[in-house]
N, C-alpha and C positions, 0 to 999 in steps of 0.2 A: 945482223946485229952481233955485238961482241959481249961475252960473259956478263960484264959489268952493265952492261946497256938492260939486261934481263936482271938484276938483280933491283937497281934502280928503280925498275916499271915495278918489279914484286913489289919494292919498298912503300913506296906511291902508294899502289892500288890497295896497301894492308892497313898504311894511314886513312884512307879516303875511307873504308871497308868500317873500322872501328866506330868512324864518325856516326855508324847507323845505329849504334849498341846505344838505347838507350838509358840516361843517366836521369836521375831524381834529385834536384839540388835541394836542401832542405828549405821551406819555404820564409820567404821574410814578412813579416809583422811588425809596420810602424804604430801599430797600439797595441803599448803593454804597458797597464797601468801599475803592475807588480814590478816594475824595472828598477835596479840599482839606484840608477841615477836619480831616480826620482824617491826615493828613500830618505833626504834628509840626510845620511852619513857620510858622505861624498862631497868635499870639496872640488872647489872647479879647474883647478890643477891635476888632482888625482883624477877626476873624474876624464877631463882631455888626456890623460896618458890610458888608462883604462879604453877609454874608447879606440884612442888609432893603434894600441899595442893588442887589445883583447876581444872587442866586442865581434869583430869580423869573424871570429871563430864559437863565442861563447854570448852570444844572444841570439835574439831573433832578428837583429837588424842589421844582420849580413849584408854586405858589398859587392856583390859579384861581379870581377873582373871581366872581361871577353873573354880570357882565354881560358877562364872556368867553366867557359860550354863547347869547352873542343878536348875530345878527345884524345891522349886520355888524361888530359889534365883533369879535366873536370871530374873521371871519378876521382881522383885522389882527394880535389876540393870540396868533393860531396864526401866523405867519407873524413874526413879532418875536419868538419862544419858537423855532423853528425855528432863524432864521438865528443866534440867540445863543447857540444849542447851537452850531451849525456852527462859530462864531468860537470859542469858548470854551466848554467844560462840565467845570466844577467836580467836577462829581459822576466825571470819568473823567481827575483828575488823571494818579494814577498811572499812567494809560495814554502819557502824554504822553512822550516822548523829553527828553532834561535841553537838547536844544536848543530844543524847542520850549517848553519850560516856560521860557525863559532869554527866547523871545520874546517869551509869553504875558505875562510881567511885565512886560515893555518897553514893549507895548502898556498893561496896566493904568496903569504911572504915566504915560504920555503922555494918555493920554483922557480917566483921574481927573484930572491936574494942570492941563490944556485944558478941564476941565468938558464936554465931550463925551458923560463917561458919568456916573450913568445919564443914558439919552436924556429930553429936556424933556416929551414926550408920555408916558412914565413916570410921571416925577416929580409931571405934573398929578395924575395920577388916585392917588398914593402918595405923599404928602405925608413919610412919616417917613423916605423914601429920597432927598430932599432935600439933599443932603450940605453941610454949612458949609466953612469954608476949615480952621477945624481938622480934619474929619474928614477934607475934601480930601489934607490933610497927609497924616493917619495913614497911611491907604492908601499913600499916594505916599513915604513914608519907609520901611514896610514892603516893598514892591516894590522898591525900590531896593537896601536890606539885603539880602531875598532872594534876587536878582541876582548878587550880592557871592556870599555865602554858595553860591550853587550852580555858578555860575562856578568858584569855587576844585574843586569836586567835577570837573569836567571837564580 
């Protein structure tokens, strides 16, 4: 066998080798009665951009691709599914204090409006979470409203 022919087989067997490393995907939960959407302040426009631009990373009702249980994708999708529960989860609005829901939107329109969110290594592999400068908007005039509107409640 020639160099490359060993390098190849290493390549292989390091792939195949990783796939044993076991990964913990964060679990999904189609009942959350504390969820955004079910909130009342969410119109059904924003709410459809919300969902296919944000939810997959920032609720509990993650989408799991295939190739989020192959190594080592998958940790990265565990691990970006984690810390977007941490910063935000949709799915445990109602849990949220009216200050921290008052952040949570501050944060939304700064990241939407800065194109920040969703993150570009997203958007590769989810193309219809791509968000234009109008739907940029929507979000970003919704959160703002929001704001407004729950502010007054305080």
């Amino acid at each position: 066998m020639k160099a490359w022919h060993y390098i190849i087989l290493a390549i292989v067997l390091i792939i195949l080798a990783i796939q044993l490393v076991p990964v913990d995907l964060p679990p999904v939960e189609h009942d959350n009665p504390g969820d955004l959407l079910g909130s009342g302040i969410v119109d059904g426009e924003v709410a459809d951009l919300l969902q296919t631009a944000c939810y997959n990373c920032h609720s509990n009702t993650t989408q799991y691709p295939w190739y989020s249980h192959v190594a080592p994708v998958s940790w990265l999708v565990a691990k970006d599914v984690r810390v977007g529960r941490e910063e935000v989860n949709f799915s445990t609005w109602a849990d949220y204090e009216l200050m921290d829901q008052l952040a949570i939107l501050d944060d939304i329109y700064s990241n939407v409006e800065e194109a920040h969110m969703p993150l570009p290594i997203y958007v590769t592999m989810h193309a219809e979470a791509d968000l234009d400068n109008a739907q940029r908007q929507k979000i970003v005039d919704w959160a703002e409203a929001t704001m407004d509107i729950l502010a007054e409640e305080y």
